[in-house]
C-alpha positions in Angstrom: 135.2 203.7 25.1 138.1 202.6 23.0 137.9 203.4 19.5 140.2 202.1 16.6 141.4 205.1 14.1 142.1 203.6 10.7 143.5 205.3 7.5 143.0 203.4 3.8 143.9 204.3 0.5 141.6 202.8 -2.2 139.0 203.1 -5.4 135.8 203.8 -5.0 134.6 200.3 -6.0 130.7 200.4 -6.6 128.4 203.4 -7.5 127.8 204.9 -4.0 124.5 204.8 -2.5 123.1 207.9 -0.8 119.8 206.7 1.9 118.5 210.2 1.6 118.4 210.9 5.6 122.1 212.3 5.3 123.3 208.9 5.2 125.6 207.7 2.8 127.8 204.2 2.0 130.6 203.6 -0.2 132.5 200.6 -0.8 136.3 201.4 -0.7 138.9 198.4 -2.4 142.0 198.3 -1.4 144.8 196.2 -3.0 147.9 194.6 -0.9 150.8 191.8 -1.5 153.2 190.3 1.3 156.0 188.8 -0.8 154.4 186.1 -3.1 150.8 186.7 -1.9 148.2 189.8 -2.9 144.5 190.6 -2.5 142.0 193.0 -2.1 140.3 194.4 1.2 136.9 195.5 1.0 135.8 198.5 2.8 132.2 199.3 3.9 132.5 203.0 4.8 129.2 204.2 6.3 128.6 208.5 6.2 126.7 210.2 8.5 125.3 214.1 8.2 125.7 214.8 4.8 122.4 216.1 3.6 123.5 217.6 0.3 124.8 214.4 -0.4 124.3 214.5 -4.7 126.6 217.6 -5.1 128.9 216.1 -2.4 128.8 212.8 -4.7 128.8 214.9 -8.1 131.9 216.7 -6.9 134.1 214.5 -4.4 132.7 210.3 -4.6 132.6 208.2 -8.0 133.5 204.9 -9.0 136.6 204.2 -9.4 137.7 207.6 -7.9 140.8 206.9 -5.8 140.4 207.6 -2.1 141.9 208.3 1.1 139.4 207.5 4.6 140.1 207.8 7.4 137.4 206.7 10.7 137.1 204.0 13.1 137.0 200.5 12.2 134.3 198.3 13.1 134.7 194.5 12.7 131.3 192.3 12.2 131.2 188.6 12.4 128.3 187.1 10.2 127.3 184.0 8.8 127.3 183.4 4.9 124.2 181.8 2.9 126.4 178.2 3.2 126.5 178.8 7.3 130.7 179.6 7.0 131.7 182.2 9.6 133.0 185.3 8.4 134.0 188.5 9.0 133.3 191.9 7.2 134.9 195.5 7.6 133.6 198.8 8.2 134.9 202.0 8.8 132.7 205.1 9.8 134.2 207.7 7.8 135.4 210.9 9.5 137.6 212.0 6.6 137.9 211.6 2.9 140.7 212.9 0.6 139.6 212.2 -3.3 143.1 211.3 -4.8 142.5 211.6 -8.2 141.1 208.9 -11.5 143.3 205.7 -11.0 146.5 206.1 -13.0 147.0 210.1 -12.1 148.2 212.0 -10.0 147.6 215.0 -7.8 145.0 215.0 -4.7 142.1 217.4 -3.7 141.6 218.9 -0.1 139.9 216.7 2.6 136.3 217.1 3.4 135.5 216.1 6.8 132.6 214.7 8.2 130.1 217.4 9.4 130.1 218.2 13.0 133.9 217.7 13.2 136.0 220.1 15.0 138.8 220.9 12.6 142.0 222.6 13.9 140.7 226.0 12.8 137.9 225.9 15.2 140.6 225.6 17.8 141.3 229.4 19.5 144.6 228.9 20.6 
């Protein structure tokens, strides 16, 4: 199975939502511009395993946090409440760096998503 790694730098954009399971969402926005043009791509990251998910909130995910993600991207058509076909983003996270409040600088170290194998698990 084929599996599309994205990376995304964004804000927090809404208050995330923890399901209580070890589940999680967040909604990530993130700005671009191509010459004369700009928007905004909204992200629906979904979380999976993290069961102390208030301090994990508390201490790493707020609105308006700035973000990086990184997981695989899922792409969902779907049909608005006017029948228009559309198409909405996901990304089930694997990584998250907070970046800092918008406007400053600095960074935090990653948290990954549990079960992950991280390069220090690796012997040789």
């Amino acid at each position: 199975m084929d599996i599309t790694l994205i990376t995304v730098k964004g804000r927090v954009a809404k208050e995330p939502k923890g399901f209580g399971n070890g589940h999680a969402a967040i909604t990530v926005a993130s700005n671009w511009k191509r010459g004369d043009r700009e928007g905004t791509n909204w992200l629906n990251v979904v979380c999976f395993g993290y069961d102390n998910w208030p301090e994990w909130k508390r201490n790493f995910v707020q609105k308006g946090q700035d973000v990086l993600i990184t997981g695989a991207l899922r792409v969902e058509d779907y049909e608005n409440k006017d029948g228009e076909k559309r198409q909405s983003l996901s990304v089930t996270l694997d990584q998250i760096i907070p970046a800092g409040k918008r406007g400053q600088g600095g960074g935090a170290d990653g948290v990954e998503a549990p079960g992950r194998i991280s390069d220090q698990d690796i012997p040789f």
